[in-house]
KESE-161906 format. One record per residue (C-alpha): x, y, z. Coordinates in steps of 0.001 Angstrom, whole numbers, plus 524288, in hexadecimal, padded with zeros to 5 digits. Example, Ala and Ser with C-alpha at 12.3 -4.5 7.8 and 13.67 -1.06 7.14 Angstrom:
REM residues 2
8300C7EE6C81E78 835667FBDC81BE4 
//
This chain:
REM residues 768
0A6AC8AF8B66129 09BE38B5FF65AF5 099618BA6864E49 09E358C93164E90 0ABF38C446653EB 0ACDA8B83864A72 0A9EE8C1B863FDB 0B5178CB0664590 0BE898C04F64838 0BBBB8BB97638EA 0BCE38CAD8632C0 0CA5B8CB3E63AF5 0D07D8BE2C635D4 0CA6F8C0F2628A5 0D6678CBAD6286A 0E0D88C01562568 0D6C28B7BE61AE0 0DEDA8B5E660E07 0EBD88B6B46156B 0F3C18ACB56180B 0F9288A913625B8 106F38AF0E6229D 100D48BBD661F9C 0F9188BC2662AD8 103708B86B634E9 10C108C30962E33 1009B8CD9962F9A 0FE6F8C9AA63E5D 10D4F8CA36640BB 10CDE8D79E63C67 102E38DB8B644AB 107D78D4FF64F8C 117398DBDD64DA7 10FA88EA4C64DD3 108698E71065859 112EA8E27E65FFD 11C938EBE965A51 119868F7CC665AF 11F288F09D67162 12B668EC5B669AC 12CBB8F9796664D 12A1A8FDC7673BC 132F08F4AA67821 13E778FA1566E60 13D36906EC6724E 13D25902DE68175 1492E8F93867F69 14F4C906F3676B2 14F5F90FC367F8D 151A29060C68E3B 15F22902F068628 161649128E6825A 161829141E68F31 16841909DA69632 1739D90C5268C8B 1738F91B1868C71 1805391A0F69561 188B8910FB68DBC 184F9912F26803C 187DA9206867992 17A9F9299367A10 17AE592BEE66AEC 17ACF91D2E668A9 16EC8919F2672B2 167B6926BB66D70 16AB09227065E91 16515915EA660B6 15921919A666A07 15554923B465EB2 1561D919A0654F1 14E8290F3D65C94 143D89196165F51 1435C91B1F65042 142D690D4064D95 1365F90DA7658AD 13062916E4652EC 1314F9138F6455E 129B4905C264848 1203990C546522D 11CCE91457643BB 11B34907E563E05 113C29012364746 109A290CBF647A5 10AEB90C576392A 106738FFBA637CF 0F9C28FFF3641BA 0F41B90B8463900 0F55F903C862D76 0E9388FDE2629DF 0E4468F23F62C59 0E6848ECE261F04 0F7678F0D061D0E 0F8ED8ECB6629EA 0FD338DF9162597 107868E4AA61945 112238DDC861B58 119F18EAD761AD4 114C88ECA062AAF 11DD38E13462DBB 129E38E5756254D 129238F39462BCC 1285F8ECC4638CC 134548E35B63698 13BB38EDC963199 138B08F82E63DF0 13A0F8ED0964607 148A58E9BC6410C 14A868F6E76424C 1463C8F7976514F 14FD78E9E365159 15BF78F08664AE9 15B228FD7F65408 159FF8F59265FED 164958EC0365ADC 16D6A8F7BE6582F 16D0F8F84E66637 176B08EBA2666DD 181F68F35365F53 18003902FD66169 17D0B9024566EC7 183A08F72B6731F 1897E8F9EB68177 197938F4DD67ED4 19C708F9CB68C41 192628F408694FA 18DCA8E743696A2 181A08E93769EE7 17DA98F28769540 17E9B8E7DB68963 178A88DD9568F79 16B468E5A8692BE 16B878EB106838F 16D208DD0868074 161B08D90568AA8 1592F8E5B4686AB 15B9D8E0FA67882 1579C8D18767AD8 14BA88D7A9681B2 147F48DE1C674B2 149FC8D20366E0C 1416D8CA16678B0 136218D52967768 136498D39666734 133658C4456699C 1251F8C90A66DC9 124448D3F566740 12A9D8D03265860 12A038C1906581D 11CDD8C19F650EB 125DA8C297644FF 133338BAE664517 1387F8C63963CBB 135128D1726452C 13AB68CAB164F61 146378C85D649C3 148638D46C64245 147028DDBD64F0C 14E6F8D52765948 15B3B8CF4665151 15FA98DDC864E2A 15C1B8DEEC65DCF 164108D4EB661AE 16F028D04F6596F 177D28DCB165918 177EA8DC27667AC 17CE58CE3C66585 186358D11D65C40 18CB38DBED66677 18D188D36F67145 1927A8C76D66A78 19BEE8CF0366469 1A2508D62C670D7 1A55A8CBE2674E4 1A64F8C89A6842E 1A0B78BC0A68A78 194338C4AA6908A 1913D8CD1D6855D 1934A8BE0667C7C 1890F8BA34685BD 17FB48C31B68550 17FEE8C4AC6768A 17CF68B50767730 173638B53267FD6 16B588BFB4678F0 16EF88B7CE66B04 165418AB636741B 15D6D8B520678C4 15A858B80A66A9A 159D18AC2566702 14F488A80B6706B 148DC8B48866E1D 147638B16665FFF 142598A49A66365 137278AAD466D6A 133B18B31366133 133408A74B6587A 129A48A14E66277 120C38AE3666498 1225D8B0C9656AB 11DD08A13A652C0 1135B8A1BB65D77 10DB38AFF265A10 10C808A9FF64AAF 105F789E4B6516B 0FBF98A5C765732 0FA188ACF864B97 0F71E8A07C644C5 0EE9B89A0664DD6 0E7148A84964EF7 0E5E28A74463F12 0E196898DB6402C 0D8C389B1064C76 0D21E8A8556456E 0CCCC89FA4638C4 0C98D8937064311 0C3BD89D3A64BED 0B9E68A32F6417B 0B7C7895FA63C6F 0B2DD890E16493A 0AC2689D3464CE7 0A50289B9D63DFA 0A1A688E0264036 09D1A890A564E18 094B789CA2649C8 08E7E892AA63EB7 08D5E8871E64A72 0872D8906D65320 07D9A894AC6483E 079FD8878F642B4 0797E880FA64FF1 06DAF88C956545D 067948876A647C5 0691F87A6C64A06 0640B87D4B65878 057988837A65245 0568187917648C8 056F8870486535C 04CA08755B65A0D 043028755764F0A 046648678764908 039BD861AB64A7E 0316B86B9664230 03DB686F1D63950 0440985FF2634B2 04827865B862879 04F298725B62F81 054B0869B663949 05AC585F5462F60 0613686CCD62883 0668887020634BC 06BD9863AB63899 072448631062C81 078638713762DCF 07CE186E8D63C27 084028617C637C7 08A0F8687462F4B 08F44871EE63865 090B1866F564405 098B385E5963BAE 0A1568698A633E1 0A3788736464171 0B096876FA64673 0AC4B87697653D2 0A71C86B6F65B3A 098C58693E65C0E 091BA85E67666B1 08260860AC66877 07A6785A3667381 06F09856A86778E 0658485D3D683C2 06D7F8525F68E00 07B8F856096879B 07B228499067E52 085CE84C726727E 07C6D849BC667E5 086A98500065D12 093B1851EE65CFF 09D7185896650BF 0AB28851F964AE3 0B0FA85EA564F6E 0AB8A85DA365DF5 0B07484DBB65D1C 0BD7B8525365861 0BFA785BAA6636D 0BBEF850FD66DBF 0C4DE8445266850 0B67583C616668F 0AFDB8376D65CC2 0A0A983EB065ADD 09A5C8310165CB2 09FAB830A466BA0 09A1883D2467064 08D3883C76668AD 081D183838673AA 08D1483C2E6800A 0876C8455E689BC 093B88506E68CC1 08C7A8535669A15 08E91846BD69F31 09E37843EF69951 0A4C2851FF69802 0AC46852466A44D 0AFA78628C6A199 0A441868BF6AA30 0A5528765C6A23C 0A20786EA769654 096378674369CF6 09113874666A2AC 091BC87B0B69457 08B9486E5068FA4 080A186F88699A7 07F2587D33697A7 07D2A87C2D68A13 071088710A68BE8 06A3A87A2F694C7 067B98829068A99 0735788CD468C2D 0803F88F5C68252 08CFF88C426890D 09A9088C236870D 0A64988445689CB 0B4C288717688B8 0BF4087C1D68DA2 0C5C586F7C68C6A 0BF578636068577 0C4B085723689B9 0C1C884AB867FDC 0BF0283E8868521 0C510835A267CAE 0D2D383BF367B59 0D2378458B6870A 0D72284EB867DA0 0D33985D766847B 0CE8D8679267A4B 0CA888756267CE3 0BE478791067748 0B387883A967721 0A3D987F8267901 097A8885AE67559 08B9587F9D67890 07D4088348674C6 0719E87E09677FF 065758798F66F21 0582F87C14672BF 04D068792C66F35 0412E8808766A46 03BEC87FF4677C6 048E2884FA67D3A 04C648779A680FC 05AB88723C680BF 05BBE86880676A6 069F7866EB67749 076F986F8C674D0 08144871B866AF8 08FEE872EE66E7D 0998987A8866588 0A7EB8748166A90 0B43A87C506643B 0C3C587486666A2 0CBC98834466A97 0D7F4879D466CE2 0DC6C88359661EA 0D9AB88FA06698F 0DED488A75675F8 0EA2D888B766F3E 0EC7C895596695E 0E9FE89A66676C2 0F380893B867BD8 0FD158994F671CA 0F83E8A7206737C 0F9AC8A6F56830C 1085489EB96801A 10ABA8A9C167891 108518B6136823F 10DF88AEEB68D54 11BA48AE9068553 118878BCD968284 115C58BFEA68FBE 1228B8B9EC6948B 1291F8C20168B52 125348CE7C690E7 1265E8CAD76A02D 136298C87569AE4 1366A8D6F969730 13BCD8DE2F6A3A1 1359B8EA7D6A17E 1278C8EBC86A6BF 11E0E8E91469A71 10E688EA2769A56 103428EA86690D8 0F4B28EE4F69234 0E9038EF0368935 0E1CE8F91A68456 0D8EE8FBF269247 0E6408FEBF69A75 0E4DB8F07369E76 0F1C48E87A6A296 0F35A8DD62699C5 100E68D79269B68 10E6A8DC716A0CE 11AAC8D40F6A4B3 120F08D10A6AEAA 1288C8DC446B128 11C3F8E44C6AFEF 1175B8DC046BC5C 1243B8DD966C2BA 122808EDB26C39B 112EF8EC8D6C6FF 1170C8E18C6D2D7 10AA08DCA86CCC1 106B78CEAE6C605 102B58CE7C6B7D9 0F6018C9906BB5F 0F47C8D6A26C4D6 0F8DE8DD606B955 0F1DD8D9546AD94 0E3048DE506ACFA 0E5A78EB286B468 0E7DD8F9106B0FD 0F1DF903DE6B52F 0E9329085C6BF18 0E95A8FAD86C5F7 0F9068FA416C5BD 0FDFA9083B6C7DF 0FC1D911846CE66 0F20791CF36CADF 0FB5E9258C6C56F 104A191D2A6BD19 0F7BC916296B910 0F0B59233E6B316 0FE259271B6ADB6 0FEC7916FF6A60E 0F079917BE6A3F2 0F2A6925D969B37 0FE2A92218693A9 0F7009127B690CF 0EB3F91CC3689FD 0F4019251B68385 0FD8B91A4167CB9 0EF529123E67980 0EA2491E80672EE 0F6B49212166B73 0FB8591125668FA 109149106566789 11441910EF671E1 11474918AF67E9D 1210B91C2A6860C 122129240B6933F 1277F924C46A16F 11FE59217E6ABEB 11F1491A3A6BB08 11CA590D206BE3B 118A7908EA6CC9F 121198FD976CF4D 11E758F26D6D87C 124EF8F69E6E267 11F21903CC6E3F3 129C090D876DC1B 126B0914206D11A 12F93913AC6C693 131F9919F96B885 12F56912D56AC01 12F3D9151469E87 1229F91007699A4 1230E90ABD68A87 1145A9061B68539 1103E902FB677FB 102158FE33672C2 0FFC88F23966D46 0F6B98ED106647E 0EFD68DDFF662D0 0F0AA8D63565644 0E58C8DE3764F9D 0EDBD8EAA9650BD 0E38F8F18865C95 0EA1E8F81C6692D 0EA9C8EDAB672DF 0F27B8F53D67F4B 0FE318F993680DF 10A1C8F3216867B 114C08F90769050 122AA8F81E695C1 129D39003B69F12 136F4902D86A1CB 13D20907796AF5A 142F1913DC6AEF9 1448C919156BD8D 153D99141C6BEED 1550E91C376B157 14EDE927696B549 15772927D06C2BB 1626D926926BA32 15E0C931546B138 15CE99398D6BED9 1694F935E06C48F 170DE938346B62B 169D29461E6B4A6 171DD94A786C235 17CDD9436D6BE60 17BFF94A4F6B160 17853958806B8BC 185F2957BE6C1A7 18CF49553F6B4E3 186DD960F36AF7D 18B2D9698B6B9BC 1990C962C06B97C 19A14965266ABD7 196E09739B6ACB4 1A25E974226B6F3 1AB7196F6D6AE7A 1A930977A06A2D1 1AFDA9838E6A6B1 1BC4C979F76A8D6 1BB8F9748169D68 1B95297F9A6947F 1C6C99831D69938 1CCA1977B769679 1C6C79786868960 1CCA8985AB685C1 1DA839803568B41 1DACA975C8681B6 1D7D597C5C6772F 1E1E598619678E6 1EA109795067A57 1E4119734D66E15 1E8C49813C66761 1F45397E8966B7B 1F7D59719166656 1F2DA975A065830 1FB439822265637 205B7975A865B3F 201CB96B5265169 20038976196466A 20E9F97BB064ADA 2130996B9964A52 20CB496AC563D9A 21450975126380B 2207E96F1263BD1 21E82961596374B 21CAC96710629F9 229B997066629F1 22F8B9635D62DCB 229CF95CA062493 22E5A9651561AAF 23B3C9637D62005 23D469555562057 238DC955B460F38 242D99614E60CF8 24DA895A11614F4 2497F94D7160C7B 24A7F953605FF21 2571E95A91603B6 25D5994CF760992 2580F945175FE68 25F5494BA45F290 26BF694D265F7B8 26D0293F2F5FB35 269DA93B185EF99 274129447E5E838 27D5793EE65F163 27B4E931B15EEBB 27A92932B95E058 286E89391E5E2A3 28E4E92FE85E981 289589261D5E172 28E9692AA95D6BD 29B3E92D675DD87 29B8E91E505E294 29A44918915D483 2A1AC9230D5CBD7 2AE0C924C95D32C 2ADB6917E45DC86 2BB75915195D582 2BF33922275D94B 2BCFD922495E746 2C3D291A625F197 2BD3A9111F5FBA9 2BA1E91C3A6047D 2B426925675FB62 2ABBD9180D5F605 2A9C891829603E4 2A2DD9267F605E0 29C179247B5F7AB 295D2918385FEA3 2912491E9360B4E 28C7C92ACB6038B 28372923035FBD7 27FBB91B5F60864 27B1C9287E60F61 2753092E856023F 26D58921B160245 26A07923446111E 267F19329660FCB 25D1392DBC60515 257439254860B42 2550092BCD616FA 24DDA936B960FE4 2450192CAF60829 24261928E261758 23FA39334D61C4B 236F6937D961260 2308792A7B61233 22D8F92BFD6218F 228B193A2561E68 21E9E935A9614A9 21B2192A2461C9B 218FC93515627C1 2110F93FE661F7D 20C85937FF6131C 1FE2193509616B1 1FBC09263861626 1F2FE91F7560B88 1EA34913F161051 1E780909AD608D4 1E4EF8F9E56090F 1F2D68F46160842 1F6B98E586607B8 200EF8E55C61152 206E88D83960B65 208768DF925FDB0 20FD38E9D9604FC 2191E8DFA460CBA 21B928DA03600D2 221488E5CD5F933 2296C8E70460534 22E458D907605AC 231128DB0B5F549 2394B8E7665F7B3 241178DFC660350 241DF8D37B5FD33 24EE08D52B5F80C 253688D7CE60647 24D278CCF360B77 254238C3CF60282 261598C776602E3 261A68CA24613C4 257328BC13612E2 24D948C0E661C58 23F4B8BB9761B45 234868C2A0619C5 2271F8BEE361FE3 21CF68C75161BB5 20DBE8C83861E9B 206308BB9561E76 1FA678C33061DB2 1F3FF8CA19613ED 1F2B38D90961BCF 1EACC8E3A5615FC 1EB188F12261C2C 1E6548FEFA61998 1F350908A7619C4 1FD0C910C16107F 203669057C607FC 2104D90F02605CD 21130910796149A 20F319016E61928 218918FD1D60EB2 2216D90788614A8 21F8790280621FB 2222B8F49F61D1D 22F1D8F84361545 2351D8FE7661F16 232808F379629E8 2378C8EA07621A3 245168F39A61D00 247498F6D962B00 247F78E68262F10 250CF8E3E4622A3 2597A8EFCB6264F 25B6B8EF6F6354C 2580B8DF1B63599 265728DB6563644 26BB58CE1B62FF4 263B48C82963B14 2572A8CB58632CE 253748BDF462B90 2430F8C17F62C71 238998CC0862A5A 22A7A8C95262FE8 21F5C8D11B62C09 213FD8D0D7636D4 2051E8D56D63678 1FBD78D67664127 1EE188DD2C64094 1E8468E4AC64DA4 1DB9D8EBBA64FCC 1DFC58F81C64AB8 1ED658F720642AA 1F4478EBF9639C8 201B08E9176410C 20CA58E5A3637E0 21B1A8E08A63ADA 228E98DE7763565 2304F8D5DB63C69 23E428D24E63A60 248848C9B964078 252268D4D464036 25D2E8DA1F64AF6 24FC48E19664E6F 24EF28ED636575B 252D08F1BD66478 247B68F4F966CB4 24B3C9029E6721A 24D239050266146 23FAE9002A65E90 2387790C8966596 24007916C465CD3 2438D910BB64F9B 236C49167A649EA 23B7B921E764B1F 240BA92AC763FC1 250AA9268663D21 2511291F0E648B2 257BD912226467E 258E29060D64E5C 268D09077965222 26C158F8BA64D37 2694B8FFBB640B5 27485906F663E4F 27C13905C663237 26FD89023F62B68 26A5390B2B621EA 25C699115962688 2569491EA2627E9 24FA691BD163327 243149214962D9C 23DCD9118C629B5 2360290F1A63565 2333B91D16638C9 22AC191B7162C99 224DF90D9E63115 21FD89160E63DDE 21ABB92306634C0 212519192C62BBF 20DC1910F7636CF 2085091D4C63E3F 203F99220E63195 1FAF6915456310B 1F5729175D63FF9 200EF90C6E64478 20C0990AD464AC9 21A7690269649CE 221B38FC3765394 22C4D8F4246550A 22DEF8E5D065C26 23D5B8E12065EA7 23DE88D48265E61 2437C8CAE966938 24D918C3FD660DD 24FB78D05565888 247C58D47664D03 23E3A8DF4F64DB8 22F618DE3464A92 229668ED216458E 21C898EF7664784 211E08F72463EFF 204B78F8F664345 1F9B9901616378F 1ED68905A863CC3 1E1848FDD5634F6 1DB7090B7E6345B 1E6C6914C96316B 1E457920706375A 1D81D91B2B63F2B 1E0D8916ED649F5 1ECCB91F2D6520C 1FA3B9194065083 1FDD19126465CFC 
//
């Protein structure tokens, strides 16, 4: 290296003096994210729009258009950034706010694509999952190249990717779609483990670069001073009989350096005789400097190359040697790097030479690392499916994968190196040659339809996506390029345009039919509402009706019970058995008369009062029913088993009491001496709480189990028991009033079991 560059290479490195190594991995980390960020982004908007349209017929449009616009939006906000943050200058480039904004557009880009997993999932098709869930895991395997420089930008843009998808297919539930959400949860899991190796090896080399740099302009210092004092030494030689006190200086000076040098110094005499030889030079061969001193290499080295440079160098000319040094104590091989100069005389004679030896075990090995690295990079890519290439700045080919060779029917080898114009034909090749200009004029992203001749001969339609990209230093380096095939689309697009021109021309057939149906029903629809207004009308005359006939039955029977009454207990001495008799069965149908108008108006506010919903603790309520029956159940000793549950609903607490009370009065009235037991039951379903009362009763014939809901119908073992008839009428009103139903379940050894379902959501769901 001379001068100029080691002065370059120093002014360059000088950039990171007074930071420490954290800071200078974070700053390359940044620049490596934005200069990588175009093909993920590329890639997004690719993977965005393939999905758009391989759901489009079993996802709704607004959904697929909803998201597209959003992930475009996302896209474009961090293409802003990215051109944002290669104006900056040189000197914010590193703020640490370039790497927030990233993360953050980047977990944006994440979340979009991951809202993919949930708003777009196909629940009706299977096929259709699995590729979202393969085009998803593709976007996670692309962001372990692309991302993995930073742990967190590759784990804030791929876990929103993948986990919701995860989460949906775990959740449904089958055996396959179990499966596939585990396999993608491994696939993850190995992914994050590639990007733990890139992302560990990509730091590695950033290290070894920072380490190499300082050793680099160390060595290329102390080789610039060797080179220097070793042509003064050479002069000094050369004059060291008429110059003693010169040549002592020098001596001393290139001890000094010969002793103290980084790199491994040997000098010889005119024959090859090692006449000197450095503890750095010793090191590097496993000897001690006493065995080589007085050897002759031209007569022991076994590695011809070496002898030749050797030889070369003694004749008077400068050579150089690059290879393998193998010691001959240990047999330990070391690559180094030779220089050899000759010394000559004043006369131009060859007095000797001078060999500069530098160990590069360390470069080899970084090499090694660097070439480890774009092989795993390279095998990356060739598992992409869709054709991908990448050329420098010239037009030149400088990579593709595998599927890229695939389409040409060519071999990488008869790829890379060439230009359009050796691949395609002339046409497509002026048309990729253009656009290539164009996008390198105007860096950024380039996306069009165009041709591609494949292999074997057809030409077929693509969609063409290419972005720049930039090297380390931020300058344009090519551009980089994946198509999609489009032809089976387009034929699709042609078939569905006739398909969609025939329905055109069958829907302008039918119009005329059904504008007339149209103006048929709604001279039906007319119809029916001067019918429900006309119904509407009469509900509420009868309404009126049954309150007038109410009041007017109400007052009378209560005049005539206070009236016989009062004829009962004043003149009971008076009146015979007979007339006690009558006085008896006239207060017995007073009574009755009464009670059948508080029923009935009790049914007609359970029917028209509106209902009042509240949180109700259904064991309170069963209590203050057991409390007002308890009485009852003592003297007839019947047991009473209520809810070992506590049971909160939302309803009317009036109503459900109601419902409750008059279960329980019905089983005590029409149970029979047979009744020893009342069971209350609770069940819970998707969309109502099911309650029962049970009892041990005569119970109820089957054909009188589909009409005793009705209003005054009565099961006929209940005659000569008092009832209006109206008790679970009113059951059936509140129970449709809370978006339920009741039933009824005869028993097989008698007893009856009454069913009542309440909505969970009264009024959300229609009464069965």
């Amino acid at each position: 290296m001379g001068m100029n560059e080691h002065g370059t290479t120093l002014q360059r490195e000088g950039t990171f003096s007074g930071l420490s190594e954290a800071e200078r991995l974070q700053r390359e980390q940044i620049k490596l994210l934005y200069a990588q960020a175009p093909a993920g982004l590329l890639a997004t908007l690719v993977n965005s729009l393939v999905l758009t349209l391989v759901l489009w017929q079993v996802t709704p449009y607004w959904k697929l258009l909803l998201w597209l616009v959003l992930v475009l939006l996302g896209a474009w906000l961090t293409h802003r950034l990215i051109k944002s943050y290669r104006n900056a200058p040189a000197e914010e480039m590193h703020d640490s706010r370039w790497s927030l904004f990233f993360l953050i557009g980047l977990g944006t880009c994440g979340c979009l694509m991951g809202l993919a997993g949930i708003f777009l999932f196909p629940y009706e098709s299977l096929a259709h999952a699995l590729f979202l869930a393969f085009l998803l895991g593709g976007m996670v395997a692309g962001a372990t190249g692309t991302y993995s420089v930073m742990m967190r930008a590759f784990l804030i843009y791929t876990l929103p990717i993948i986990t919701p998808l995860c989460f949906q297919l775990l959740r449904r539930g089958s055996e396959l779609e179990v499966a596939i959400g585990g396999l993608l949860v491994v696939f993850y899991g190995i992914m994050l483990h590639t990007a733990y190796y890139v992302h560990r090896t990509t730091i590695q080399s950033l290290r070894l670069r920072f380490e190499n740099s300082g050793l680099l302009a160390e060595l290329m210092v102390s080789q610039s001073r060797s080179e220097q004092a070793i042509a003064t030494l050479q002069h000094e030689i050369a004059e060291r009989k008429n110059v003693e006190r010169a040549l002592r200086e020098s001596e001393e000076k290139y001890r000094m350096i010969f002793e103290n040098s980084p790199l491994g110094i040997v000098h010889f005499e005119r024959d090859g005789t090692i006449t000197a030889y450095n503890e750095n030079l010793a090191d590097m061969s496993d000897t001690s400097r006493e065995e080589f001193i007085g050897l002759n290499p031209l007569t022991y080295l076994q590695d011809e190359e070496l002898k030749g440079a050797i030889a070369a160098c003694l004749k008077g000319e400068r050579a150089h040697y690059a290879g393998c040094y193998r010691s001959r104590r240990t047999g330990r091989v070391t690559p180094i790097k030779a220089d050899f100069s000759p010394i000559v005389g004043d006369q131009g004679v060859v007095l000797g030479g001078t060999g500069i030896i530098q160990n590069i075990s360390e470069q080899k090995r970084v090499e090694k690392k660097l070439e480890d690295q774009l092989h795993f990079l390279q095998t990356l890519i060739d598992t992409i499916p869709n054709p991908i290439f990448y050329k420098d700045t010239g037009g030149i080919y400088v990579g593709c994968n595998r599927a890229f060779e695939i389409r040409l029917g060519l071999d990488r080898r008869q790829i890379v190196g060439k230009t359009v114009y050796d691949l395609l034909p002339r046409d497509l090749a002026d048309e990729y040659h253009r656009m290539d200009l164009a996008l390198l004029r105007n860096p950024g992203e380039q996306v069009y339809e165009t041709s591609l001749v494949y292999s074997d001969g057809q030409r077929r339609d693509i969609i063409l996506n290419k972005a720049t990209y930039f090297n380390v230093e931020g300058e344009l380096a090519g551009l980089v390029g994946v198509s999609v095939d489009i032809t089976d689309r387009k034929r699709a697009e042609a078939a569905l345009k006739r398909a969609h021109d025939e329905l055109e021309q069958r829907v302008q057939e039918r119009t005329s039919a059904l504008a007339a149906a149209v103006e048929e029903l709604q001279n039906e629809i007319a119809e029916r509402r001067k019918a429900e207004e006309a119904l509407r009308n009469s509900s509420e005359k009868l309404k009126l009706f049954a309150y007038s006939v109410i009041h007017d039955l109400k007052s009378p029977a209560i005049g005539i019970y206070g009236v016989a009454n009062l004829l009962s207990k004043r003149y009971e001495n008076a009146l015979d058995e007979k007339g006690r008799m009558y006085c008896d069965q006239i207060l017995k149908a007073s009574e009755h008369v009464a009670l059948l108008v508080e029923q009935i108006n009790v049914y007609m506010a359970a029917k028209e009062a509106p209902v009042v919903i509240e949180k109700i603790n259904v064991n309170d309520i069963l209590q203050m029913v057991y409390d007002e029956f308890s009485a009852q159940f003592s003297l007839r000793r019947v047991q009473w088993f209520g809810l070992q549950e506590r049971v909160q609903i939302h309803a009317d607490r009036l109503c459900i009491h109601r419902v409750f009370r008059n279960l329980v009065d019905n089983a005590l009235k029409y149970g029979g001496e047979k009744l020893s037991e009342i069971r209350i039951g609770y069940r819970e379903e998707r969309d109502f709480f099911v309650f029962s009362v049970t009892d041990n009763g005569i119970g109820v014939s089957k054909e009188d189990s589909e009409r005793i809901f009705g209003i005054f119908e009565r099961d006929k073992a209940a005659r000569g028991i008092s009832g209006t008839g109206l008790g679970l009428a009113i059951v059936k009103e509140i129970s449709e009033k809370h978006g339920g139903d009741v039933w009824i379940e005869p028993g097989v050894d008698g007893g009856t079991t009454f069913y009542v379902s309440i909505a969970k959501h009264p009024g959300a769901v229609a009464p069965a």
